[in-house]
Residue, then its C-alpha position, 0 to 999 in steps of 0.5 A: x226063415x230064421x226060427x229062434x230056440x224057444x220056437x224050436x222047443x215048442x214045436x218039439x214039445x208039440x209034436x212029441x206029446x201027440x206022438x211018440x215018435x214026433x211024426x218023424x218030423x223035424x222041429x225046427x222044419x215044422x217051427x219054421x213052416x208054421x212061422x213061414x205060413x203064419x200057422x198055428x202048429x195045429x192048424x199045420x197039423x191040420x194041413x199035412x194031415x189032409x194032404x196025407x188022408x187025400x191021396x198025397x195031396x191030390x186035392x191040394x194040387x186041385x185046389x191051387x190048380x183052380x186058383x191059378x185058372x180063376x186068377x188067369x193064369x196058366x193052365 
């Protein structure tokens, strides 16, 4: 997904002034996953942060697991 300069900026601006070193995330990735989504950066925040806190995304993966059960599909 294309992101523009200005997305990219912002998103550098978010993320350096929560942390010094950015996360050590990429600006136009993290632009361009909130755009992809339809995220705020902090909702997108939000959502690596749980990843990171559960376990390497465990719960995620149980989470999409049961979806894909309840809408018969595959298991």
């Amino acid at each position: 997904m294309s992101v523009s300069t200005a997305e990219i900026q912002k998103a550098r601006s978010f993320l350096f002034s929560h942390h010094k070193r950015g996360f050590g995330i990429a600006p136009a990735r993290f632009a361009g996953s909130a755009k992809e989504l339809g995220v705020s950066f902090r909702e997108l925040m939000h959502f690596i942060s749980i990843l990171y806190s559960r376990g390497q995304g465990q719960q995620a993966l149980r989470l999409e697991n049961l979806r894909r059960i309840s809408s018969g599909g595959q298991q």
